[in-house]
C-alpha positions in Angstrom: 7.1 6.8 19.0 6.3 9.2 16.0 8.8 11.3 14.5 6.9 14.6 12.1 9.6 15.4 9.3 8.4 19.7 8.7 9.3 22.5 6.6 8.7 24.6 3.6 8.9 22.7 0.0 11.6 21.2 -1.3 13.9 21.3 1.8 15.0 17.9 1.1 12.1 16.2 4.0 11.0 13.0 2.1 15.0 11.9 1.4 16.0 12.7 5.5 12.8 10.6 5.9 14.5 8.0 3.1 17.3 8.0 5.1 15.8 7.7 8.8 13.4 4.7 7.5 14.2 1.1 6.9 14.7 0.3 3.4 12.2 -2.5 3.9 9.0 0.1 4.2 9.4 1.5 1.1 11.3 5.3 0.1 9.6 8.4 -0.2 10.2 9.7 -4.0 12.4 12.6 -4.5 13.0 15.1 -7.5 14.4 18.3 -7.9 10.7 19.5 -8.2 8.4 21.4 -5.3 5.5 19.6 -4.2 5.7 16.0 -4.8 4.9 14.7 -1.1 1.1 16.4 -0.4 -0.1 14.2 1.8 1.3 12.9 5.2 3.0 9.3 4.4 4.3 6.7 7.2 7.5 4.8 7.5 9.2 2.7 9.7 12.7 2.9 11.3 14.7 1.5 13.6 17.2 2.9 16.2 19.5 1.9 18.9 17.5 -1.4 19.2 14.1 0.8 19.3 11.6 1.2 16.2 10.0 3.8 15.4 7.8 5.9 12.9 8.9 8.7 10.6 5.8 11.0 9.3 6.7 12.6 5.5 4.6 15.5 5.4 4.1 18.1 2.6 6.0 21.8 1.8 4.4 23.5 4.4 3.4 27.1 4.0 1.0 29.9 5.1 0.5 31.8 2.1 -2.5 29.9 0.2 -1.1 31.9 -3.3 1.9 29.7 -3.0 0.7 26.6 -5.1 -1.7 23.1 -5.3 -3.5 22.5 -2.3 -1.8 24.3 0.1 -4.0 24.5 2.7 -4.9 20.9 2.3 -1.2 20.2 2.6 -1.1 22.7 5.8 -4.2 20.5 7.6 -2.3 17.2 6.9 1.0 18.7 8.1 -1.0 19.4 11.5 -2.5 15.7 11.9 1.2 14.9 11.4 2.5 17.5 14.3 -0.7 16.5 16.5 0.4 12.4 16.0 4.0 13.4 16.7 6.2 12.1 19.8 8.9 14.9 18.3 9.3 17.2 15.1 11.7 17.8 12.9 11.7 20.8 11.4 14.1 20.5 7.7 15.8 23.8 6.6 18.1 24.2 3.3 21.4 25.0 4.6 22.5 25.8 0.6 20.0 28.6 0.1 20.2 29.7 3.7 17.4 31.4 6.3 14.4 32.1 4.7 11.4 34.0 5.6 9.6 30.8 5.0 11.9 29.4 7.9 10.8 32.0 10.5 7.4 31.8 10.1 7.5 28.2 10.8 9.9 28.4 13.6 7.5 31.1 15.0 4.6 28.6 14.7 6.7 25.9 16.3 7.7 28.3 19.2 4.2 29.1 20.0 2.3 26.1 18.9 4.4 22.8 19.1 6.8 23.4 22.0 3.8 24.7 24.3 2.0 21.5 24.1 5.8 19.6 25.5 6.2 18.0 22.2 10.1 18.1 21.5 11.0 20.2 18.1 14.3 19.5 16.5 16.0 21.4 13.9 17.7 19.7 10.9 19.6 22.0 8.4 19.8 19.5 5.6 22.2 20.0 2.0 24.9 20.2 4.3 27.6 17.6 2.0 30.7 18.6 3.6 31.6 18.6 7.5 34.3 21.0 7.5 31.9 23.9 5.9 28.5 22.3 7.5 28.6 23.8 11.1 29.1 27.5 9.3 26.3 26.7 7.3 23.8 25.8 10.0 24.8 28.6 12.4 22.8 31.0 10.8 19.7 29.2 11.9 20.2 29.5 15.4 18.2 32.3 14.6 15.2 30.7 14.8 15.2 30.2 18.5 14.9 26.0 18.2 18.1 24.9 19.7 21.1 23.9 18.2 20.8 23.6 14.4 22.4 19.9 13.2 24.1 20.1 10.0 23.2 17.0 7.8 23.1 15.6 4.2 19.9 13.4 4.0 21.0 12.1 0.8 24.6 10.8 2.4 24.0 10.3 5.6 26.3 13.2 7.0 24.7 13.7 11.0 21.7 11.6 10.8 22.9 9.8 13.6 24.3 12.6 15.9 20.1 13.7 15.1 18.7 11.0 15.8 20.2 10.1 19.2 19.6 13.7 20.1 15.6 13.0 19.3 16.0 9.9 21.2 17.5 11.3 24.0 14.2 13.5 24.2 11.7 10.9 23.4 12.5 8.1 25.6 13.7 9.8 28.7 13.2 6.5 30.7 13.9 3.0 29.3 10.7 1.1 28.4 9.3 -1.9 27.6 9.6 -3.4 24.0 6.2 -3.3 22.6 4.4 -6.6 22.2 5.4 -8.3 18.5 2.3 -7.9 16.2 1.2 -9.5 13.1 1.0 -6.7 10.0 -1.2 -7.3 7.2 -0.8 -5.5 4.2 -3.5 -4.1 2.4 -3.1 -2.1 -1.0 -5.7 0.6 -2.3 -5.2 0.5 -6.3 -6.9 1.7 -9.3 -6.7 4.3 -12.4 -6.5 7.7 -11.5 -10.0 9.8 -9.8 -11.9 6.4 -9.2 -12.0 7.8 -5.2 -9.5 5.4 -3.6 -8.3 8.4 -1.3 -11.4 9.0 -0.5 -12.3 5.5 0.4 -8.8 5.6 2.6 -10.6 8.3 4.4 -14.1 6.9 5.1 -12.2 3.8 6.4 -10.3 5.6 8.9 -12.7 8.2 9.9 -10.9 11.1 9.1 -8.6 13.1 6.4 -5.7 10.7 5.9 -5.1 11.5 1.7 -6.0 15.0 -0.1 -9.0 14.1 -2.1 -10.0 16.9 -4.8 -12.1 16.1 -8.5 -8.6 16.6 -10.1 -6.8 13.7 -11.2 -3.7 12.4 -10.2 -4.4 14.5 -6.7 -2.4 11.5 -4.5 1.4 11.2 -5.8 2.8 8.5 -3.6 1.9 5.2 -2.0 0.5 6.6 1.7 1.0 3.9 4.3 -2.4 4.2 6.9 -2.4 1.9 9.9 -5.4 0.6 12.0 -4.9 -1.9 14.8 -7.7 -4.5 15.7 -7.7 -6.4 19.0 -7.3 -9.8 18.7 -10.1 -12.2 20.2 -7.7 -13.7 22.3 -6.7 -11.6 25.2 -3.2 -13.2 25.3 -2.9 -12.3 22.3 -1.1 -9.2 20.2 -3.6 -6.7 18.3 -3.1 -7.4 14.2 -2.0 -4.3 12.5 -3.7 -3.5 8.8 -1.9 -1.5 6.5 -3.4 0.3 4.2 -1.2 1.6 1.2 -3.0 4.4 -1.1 -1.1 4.1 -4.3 -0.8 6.9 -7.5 -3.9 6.8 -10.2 -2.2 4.5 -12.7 -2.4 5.7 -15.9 -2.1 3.9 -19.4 1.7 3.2 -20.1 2.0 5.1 -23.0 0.6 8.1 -20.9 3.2 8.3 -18.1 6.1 10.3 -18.3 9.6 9.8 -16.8 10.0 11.8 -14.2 7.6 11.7 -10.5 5.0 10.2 -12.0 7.6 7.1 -12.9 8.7 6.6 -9.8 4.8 6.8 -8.4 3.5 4.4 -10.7 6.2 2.2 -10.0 5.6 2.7 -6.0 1.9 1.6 -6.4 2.6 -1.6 -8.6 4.9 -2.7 -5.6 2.6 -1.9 -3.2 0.5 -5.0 -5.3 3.6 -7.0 -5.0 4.0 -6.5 -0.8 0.5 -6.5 -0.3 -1.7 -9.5 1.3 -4.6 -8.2 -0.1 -5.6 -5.8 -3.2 -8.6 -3.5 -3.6 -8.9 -3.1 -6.8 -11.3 0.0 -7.1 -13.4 0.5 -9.7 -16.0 3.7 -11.2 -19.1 2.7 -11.4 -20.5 5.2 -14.0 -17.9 5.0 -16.2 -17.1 1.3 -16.6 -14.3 -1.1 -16.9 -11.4 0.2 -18.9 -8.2 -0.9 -20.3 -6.4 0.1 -17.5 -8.4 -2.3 -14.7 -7.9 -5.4 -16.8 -3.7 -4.9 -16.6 -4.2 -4.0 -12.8 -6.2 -7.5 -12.3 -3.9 -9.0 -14.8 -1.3 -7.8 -12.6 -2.9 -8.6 -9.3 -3.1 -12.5 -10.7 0.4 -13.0 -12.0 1.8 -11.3 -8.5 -0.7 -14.1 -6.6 -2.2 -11.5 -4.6 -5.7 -11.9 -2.5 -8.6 -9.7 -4.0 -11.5 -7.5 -3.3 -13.1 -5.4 -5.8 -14.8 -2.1 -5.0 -16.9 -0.5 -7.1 -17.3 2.9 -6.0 -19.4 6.1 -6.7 -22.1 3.6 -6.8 -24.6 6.5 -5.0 -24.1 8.2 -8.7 -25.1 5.5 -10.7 -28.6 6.9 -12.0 -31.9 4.7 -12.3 -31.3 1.9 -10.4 -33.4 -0.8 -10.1 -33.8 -4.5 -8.6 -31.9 -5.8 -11.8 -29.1 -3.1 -12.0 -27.0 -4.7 -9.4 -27.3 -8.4 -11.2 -26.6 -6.3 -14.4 -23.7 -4.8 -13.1 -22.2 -7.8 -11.5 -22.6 -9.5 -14.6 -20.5 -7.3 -16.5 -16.9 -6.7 -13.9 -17.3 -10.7 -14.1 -17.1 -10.5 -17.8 -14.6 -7.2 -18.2 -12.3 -8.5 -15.7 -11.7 -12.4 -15.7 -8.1 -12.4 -14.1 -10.1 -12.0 -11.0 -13.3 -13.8 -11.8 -13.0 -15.1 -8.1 -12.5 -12.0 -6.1 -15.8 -10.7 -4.2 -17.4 -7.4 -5.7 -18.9 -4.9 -3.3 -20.7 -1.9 -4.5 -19.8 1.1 -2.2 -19.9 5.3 -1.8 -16.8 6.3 -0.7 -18.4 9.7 0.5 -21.7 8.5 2.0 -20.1 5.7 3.3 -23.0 3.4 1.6 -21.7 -0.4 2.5 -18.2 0.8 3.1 -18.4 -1.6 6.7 -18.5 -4.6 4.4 -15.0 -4.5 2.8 -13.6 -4.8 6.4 -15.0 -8.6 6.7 -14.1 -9.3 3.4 -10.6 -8.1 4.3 -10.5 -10.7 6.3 -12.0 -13.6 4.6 -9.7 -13.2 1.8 -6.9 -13.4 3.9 -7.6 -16.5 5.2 -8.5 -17.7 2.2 -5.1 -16.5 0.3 -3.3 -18.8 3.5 -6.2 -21.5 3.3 -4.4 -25.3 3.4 -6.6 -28.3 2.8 -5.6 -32.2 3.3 -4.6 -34.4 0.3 -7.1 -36.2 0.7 -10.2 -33.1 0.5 -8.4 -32.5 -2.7 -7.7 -35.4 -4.5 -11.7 -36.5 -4.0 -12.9 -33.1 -5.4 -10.3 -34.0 -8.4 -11.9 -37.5 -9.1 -15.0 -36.1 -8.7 -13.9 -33.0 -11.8 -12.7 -35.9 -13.7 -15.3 -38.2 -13.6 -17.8 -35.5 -14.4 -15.1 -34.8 -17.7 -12.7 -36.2 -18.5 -9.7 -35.0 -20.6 -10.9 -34.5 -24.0 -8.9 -36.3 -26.3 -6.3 -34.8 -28.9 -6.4 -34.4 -32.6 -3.6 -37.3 -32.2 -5.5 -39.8 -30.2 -3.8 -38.7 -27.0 -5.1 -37.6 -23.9 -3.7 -36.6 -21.0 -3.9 -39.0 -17.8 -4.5 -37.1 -14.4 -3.3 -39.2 -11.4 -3.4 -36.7 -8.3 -2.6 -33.6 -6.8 -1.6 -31.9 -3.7 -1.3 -28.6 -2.1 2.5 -27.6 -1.5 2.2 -24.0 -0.7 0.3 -21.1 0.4 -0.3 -17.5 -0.4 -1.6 -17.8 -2.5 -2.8 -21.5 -2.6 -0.7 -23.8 -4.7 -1.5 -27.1 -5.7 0.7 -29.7 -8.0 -1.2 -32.3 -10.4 0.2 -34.9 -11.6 -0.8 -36.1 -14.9 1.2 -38.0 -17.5 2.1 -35.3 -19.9 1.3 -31.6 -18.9 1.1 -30.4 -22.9 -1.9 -32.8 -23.2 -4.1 -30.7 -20.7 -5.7 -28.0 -22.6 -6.2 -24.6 -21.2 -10.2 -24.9 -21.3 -9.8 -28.0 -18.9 -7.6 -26.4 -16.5 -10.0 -23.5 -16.1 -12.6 -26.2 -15.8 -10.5 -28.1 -12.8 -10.2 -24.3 -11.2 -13.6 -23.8 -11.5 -14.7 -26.8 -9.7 -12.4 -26.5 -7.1 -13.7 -23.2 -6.2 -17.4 -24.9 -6.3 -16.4 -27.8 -4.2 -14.2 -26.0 -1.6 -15.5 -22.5 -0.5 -11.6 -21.6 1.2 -10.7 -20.8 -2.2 -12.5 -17.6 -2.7 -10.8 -14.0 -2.7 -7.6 -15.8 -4.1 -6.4 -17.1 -7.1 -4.8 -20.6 -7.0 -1.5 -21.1 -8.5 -1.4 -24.6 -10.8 1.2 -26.6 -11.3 0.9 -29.4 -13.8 3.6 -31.7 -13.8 4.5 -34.9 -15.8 5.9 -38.2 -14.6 9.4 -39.1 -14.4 11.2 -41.1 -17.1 11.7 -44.0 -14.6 8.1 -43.7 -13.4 7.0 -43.4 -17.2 9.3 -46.8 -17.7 7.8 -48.6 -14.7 
């Protein structure tokens, strides 16, 4: 079931959606500031044994003078309402009824309720129990049932909420939905290179306000598709696409939202299986793209990279793409071994492909080969060079290797002193192991290089 968090700005909706979701999926960000949350954003929660969805939604309002995006803000609200297995409609119980409040009540009334879909009012700000049910009572005004006093930020009558939602959505007990496997896929780049709008293409309709404006998306926005598996017996495999905040240079981000948003999108790297790193095509690599590949190495994350707005791009011919290939491989060498794919986000030009390559890097960020696979393609690197020798005379000795973990691929060499194997050679051993053994693309492969023991040294 889908639970729409409503009301007019600032009401407190994204931290009773904080406190209705799991930890584990991420908070919505909240400051004392109107119109952080634009677009719809999905959690997940769980319930008297029962999970469920939570849908954040925007300040909604019908007076387009009223600030950024409104109506924008108003369509995704809708989606949100249309989606919804019940609403909740978040009042402030501190500044009281509002005319805001009525109009969206009225909506509800006439809208919401007459297409059966259960509409719950939550008068949130409401710290104190003793004064909490005065507070509220004023809303019963608005002709949505009994008002529930609550304090999102401490919990005060979540739970008397939530089991009354409950009691409306599941009427009759039913079956616990098959357990599926979730894949995590984060949408990342500096700000305006169109990774709302590719979110949108993807799924075929308005899931992130997209606008020429920078900085337009202000949280992570969690999207989820479900594909069929190719076994019958089998669950579906749910993708989830996270939309993250432009990230700007460092010294450029202030403390405040756009801290907290940044942050947000550099864990979405972190809990992602896969990255797209999304690139501008007319305006090059910048600064900005090498720390987000930088970053998407050191957190050992899968990778695809999008260039987009490649419609735009202006006198193209049979060598630009070549051209163009040939320079992300130079700007960005933290992810020398992710795929490229050239795409427009708005006329959908090749947008098909980065579904496939999804996939293929995710089996190739979980690939496992034998001992034996690897140790031959080492001997083979070795034999080809060997370890150049040290000023010293020394050179290192490489014995073997093996692979001892996955996601992303790890594999221990064992050599006789780690210090002696230069950092040319090792990108030399990753190359060819990426020649040799075609698993290995889309990730990057953590190496270990570890000497031998002092009693194995003695022997």
């Amino acid at each position: 079931p889908i639970i729409a968090i409503i009301g007019r700005p600032n009401v407190g909706k994204s931290a009773l959606v904080n406190r209705l979701a799991s930890s584990q999926s991420g908070g919505a960000i909240v400051a004392d500031e109107s119109g952080i949350t634009r677009d719809r954003t999905y959690r997940y929660g769980e319930f008297m044994n029962k999970r469920f969805q939570v849908i954040d939604t925007g300040g909604l309002v019908f007076d387009d003078q009223d600030g950024l995006f409104v109506e924008q803000i108003r369509e995704q609200a809708m989606i949100a309402i249309s989606e919804a297995s019940a609403c909740i409609l978040v009042c402030d119980g501190q500044t009281g009824l509002t005319s805001m409040d009525l109009q969206l009540s009225e909506f509800l009334r006439s809208e919401v309720l007459r297409d059966n879909i259960p509409c719950h009012l939550a008068v949130n700000k409401c710290e104190s129990e003793k004064t909490g049910a005065t507070s509220a009572a004023e809303f019963w005004q608005l002709g949505l049932g009994e008002p529930f006093p609550v304090s999102a930020i401490h919990g005060v009558g979540t739970a008397e909420l939530l089991e009354r939602v409950y009691g409306d959505i599941f009427k009759e007990e039913i079956e616990e939905e098959d357990e599926v496997a979730e894949l995590n896929v984060a949408i990342i780049g500096r700000p305006n290179v169109g990774k709302s709008s590719l979110l949108n293409k993807i799924f075929g309709d308005n899931r992130a306000i997209v606008s020429p404006m920078a900085g337009t998306t202000r949280d992570s926005i969690d999207a989820i598709m479900e594909k069929p598996s190719d076994d019958p017996e089998l669950p579906p495999t749910l993708y989830r696409f996270i939309d993250t905040a432009g990230i700007r240079k460092k010294n450029k981000i202030t403390f405040g939202p756009e801290f907290f948003m940044v942050n947000r999108a550099l864990r979405a790297i972190r809990r992602s299986d896969v990255c797209l790193l999304v690139l501008d095509a007319t305006a090059g690599v910048a600064e900005q793209d090498r720390i987000l590949a930088q970053k998407i190495s050191d957190d050992g994350r899968a990778c695809v990279i999008v260039c987009n707005k490649w419609d735009a791009v202006v006198d193209k011919k049979d060598e630009t793409y070549l051209k163009a290939v040939k320079y992300v491989r130079e700007e960005l060498p933290q992810v020398r071994w992710a795929p490229i794919i050239f795409i427009s986000a708005v006329t959908g030009q090749r947008v098909n492909k980065i579904s496939s390559a999804i996939d293929q890097a995710i089996v190739a960020h979980r690939k496992r080969f034998t001992t034996a696979i690897l140790n031959e393609v080492l001997r083979e690197a070795i034999s080809w060079q060997p370890p150049p020798m040290k000023r010293s005379g020394a050179s290192a000795k490489i014995y073997y290797c093996n692979q001892v973990s996955t996601r992303p691929p790890t594999i221990v060499v064992f050599c006789n002193d780690p210090s002696l194997v230069s950092d040319n050679y090792r990108r030399y051993i990753d190359r060819k192991f990426r020649e040799a053994l075609e698993g290995f693309t889309s990730t990057p492969i953590r190496w270990v290089y570890r000497g031998r023991r002092v009693r194995d040294v003695r022997r």
